[in-house]
C-alpha positions as CSV (number, residue, x, y, z in Angstrom):
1,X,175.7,52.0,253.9
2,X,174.2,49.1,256.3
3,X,176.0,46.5,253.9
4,X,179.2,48.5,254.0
5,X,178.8,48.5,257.6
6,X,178.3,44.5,257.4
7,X,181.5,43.7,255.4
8,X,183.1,45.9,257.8
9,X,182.1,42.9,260.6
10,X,179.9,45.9,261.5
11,X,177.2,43.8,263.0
12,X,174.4,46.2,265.5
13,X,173.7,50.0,264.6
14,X,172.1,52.7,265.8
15,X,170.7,55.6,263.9
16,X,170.2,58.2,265.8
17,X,167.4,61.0,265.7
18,X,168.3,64.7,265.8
19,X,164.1,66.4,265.8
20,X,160.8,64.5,265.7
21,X,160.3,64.3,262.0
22,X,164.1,62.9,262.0
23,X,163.6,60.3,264.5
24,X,160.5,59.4,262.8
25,X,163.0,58.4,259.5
26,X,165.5,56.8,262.1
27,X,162.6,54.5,263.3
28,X,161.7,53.3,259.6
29,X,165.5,52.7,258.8
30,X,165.5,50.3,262.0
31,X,162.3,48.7,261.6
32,X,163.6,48.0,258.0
33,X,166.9,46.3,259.0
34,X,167.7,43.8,261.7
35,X,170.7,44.4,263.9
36,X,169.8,48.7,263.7
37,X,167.9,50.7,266.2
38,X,167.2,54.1,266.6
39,X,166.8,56.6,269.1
40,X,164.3,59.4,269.3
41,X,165.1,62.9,270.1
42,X,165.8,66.6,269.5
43,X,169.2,68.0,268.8
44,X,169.5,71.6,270.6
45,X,170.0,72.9,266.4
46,X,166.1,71.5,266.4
47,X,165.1,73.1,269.9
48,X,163.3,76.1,268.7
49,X,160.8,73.4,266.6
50,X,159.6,72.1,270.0
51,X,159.6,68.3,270.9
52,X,155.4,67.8,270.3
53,X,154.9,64.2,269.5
54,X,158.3,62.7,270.7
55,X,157.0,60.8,274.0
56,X,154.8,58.7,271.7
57,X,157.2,57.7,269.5
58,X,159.3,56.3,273.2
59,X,156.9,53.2,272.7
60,X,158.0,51.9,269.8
61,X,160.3,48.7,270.0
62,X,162.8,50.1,267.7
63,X,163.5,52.7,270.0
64,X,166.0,52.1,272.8
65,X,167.5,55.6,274.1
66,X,166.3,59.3,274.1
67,X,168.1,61.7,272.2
68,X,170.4,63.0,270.5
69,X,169.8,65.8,273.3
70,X,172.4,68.4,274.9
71,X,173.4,72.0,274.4
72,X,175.0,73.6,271.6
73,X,176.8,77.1,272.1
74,X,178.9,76.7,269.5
75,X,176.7,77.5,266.4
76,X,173.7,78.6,268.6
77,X,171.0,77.8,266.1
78,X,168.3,77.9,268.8
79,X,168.0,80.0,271.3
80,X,170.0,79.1,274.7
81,X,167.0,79.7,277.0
82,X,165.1,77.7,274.8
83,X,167.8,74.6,274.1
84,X,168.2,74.4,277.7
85,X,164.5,74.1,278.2
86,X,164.0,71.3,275.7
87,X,167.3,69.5,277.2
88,X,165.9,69.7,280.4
89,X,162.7,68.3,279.1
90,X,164.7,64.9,277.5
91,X,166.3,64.7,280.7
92,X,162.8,64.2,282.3
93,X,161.7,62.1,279.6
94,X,164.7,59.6,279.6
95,X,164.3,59.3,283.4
96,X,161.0,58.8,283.7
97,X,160.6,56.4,280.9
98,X,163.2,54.5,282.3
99,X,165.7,55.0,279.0
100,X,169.4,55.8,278.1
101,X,169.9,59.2,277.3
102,X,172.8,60.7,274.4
103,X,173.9,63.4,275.4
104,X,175.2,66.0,273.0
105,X,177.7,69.2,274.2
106,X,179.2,71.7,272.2
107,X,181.2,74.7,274.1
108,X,178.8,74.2,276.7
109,X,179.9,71.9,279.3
110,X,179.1,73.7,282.6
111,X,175.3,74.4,281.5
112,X,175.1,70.7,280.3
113,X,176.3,69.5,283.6
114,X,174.5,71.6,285.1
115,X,170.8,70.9,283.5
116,X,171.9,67.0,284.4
117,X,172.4,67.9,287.7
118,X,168.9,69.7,288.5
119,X,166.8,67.0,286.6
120,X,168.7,64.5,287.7
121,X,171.0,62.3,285.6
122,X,169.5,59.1,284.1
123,X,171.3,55.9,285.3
124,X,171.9,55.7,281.8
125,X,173.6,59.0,279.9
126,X,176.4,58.8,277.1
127,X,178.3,61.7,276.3
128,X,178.1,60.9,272.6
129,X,180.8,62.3,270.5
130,X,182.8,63.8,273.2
131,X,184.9,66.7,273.0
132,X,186.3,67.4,276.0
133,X,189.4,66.6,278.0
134,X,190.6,64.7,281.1
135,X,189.0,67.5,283.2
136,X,185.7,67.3,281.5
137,X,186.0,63.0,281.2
138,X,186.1,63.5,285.1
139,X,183.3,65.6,285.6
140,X,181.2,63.4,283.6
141,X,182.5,60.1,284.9
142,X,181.6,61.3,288.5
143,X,178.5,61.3,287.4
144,X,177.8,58.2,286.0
145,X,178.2,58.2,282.4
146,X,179.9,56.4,279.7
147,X,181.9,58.5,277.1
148,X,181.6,58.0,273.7
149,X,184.5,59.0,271.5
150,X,184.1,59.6,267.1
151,X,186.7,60.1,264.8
152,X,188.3,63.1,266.2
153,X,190.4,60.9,268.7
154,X,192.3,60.2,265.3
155,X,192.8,64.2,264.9
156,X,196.4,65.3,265.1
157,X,195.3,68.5,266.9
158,X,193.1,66.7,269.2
159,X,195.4,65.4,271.8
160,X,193.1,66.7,275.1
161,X,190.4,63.7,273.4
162,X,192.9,61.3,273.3
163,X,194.2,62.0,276.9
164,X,190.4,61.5,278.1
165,X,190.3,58.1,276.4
166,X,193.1,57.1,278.0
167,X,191.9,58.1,281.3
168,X,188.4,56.5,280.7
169,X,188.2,53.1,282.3
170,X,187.5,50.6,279.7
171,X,183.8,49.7,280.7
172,X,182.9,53.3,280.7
173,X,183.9,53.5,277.3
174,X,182.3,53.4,273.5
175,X,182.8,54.3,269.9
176,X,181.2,55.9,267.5
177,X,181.4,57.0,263.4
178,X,178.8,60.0,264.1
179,X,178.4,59.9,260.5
180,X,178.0,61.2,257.9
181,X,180.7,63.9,259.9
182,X,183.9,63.4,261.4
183,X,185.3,60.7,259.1
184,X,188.8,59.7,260.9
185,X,192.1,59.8,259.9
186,X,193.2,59.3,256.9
187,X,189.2,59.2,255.4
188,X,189.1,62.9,256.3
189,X,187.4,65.1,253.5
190,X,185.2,62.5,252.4
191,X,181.6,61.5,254.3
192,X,181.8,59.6,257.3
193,X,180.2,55.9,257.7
194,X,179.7,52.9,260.3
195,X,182.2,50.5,258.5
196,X,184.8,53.1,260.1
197,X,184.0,52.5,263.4
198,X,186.6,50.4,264.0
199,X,189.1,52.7,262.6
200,X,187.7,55.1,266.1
201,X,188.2,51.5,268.2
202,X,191.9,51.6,266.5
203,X,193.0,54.8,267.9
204,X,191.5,54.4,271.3
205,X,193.0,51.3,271.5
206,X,196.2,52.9,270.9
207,X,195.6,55.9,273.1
208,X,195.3,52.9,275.6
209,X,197.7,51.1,275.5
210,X,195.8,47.6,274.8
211,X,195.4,45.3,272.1
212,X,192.1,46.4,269.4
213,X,190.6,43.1,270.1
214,X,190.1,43.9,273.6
215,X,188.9,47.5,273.3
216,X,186.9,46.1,270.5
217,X,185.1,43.4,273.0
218,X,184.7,45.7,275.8
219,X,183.1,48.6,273.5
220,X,180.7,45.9,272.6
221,X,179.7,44.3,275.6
222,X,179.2,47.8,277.2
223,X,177.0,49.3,274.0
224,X,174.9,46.5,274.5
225,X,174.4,46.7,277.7
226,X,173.8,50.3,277.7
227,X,171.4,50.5,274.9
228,X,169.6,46.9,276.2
229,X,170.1,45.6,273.2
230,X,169.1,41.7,271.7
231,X,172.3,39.4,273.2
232,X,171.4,37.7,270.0
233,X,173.1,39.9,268.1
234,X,176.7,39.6,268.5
């Protein structure tokens, strides 16, 4: 997959962890390859398996953000009290260790606003994979953070997406595969994978307005400054 992803002029990843024992993997995958990083965190699906050991892994030099963290009403496979709780915990984490922080919400937008509001949001925050429209872009913009859109700004049905890209100013912006899920238009029913990313740059550059190169340098220069990663890689 990381050689797909290379062909694909694919040339910095990161793998992201969704529970301790996950991150753990993501860590090895990036220690493994140059040009991939992870991040460490627990997905609100993992909340109810508690976040015990995640603060050490924060030192390691593969890691560079906190997460994948949030709330998610929509399948509710932890407990809301309890997904909140260990939300609000990342939140903590990421600001006190001085680290980005991605941000996952699903049908859950005013408590994940909300639990960013009371801890405080990190200087750093991505809404990864975002879902919402121009009203929720704007709430989140106000706030400081960078929206990250997948492959469902290539949906036919998902026009709201598409109208929050094309709101987002440009240096607010990234893309993202989220694989293996979400593969975009016209790769849909078959597993998702970084070399498509640029598929995702494609149709935001279009729901823009502006050439793909330029979406395509300005996605760049803002990942890496967001994640802190090596200027070396480029």
């Amino acid at each position: 997959m990381i050689a797909d992803a290379r062909a694909a002029g694919v040339e910095a990843l990161v793998t992201v962890g969704t529970s301790v024992q996950d991150s753990c993997r993501a860590i090895s995958v990036a220690e493994a390859h140059e040009g991939v990083w992870a991040t460490a965190g627990v997905h609100p699906h993992e909340a109810s398996g508690g976040m015990g050991g995640l603060e050490a892994l924060m030192a390691r030099p593969e890691v560079v953000a906190v997460g994948e963290a949030g709330l998610d009403y929509h399948y509710d496979h932890s407990p809301r009290p309890v997904q909140r709780q260990v939300f609000a915990a990342q939140v903590e984490l990421a600001n006190r260790r001085d680290l980005p922080l991605v941000v996952h919400s699903r049908s859950a937008w005013d408590d994940t606003l909300a639990v960013l509001d009371r801890e405080g949001i990190p200087s750093r925050t991505v809404m990864h994979c975002f879902t919402g429209g121009p009203e929720e872009a704007e709430e989140c913009l106000r706030r400081g953070a960078v929206l990250s859109f997948s492959g469902i700004v290539t949906f036919p049905k998902a026009s709201e997406v598409r109208d929050a890209a094309r709101i987002c100013p440009l240096d607010r912006l990234m893309v993202e595969t989220d694989s293996p899920y979400l593969a975009p238009v016209p790769h849909r029913g078959k597993p998702n994978r970084p070399a498509l990313v640029g598929v995702v740059g494609a149709a935001v550059a279009e729901a823009k307005g502006l050439d793909v190169a330029d979406v395509e340098q300005a996605t760049w220069a803002t990942t890496r400054s967001f994640y802190g990663l090596d200027p070396e890689v480029a």
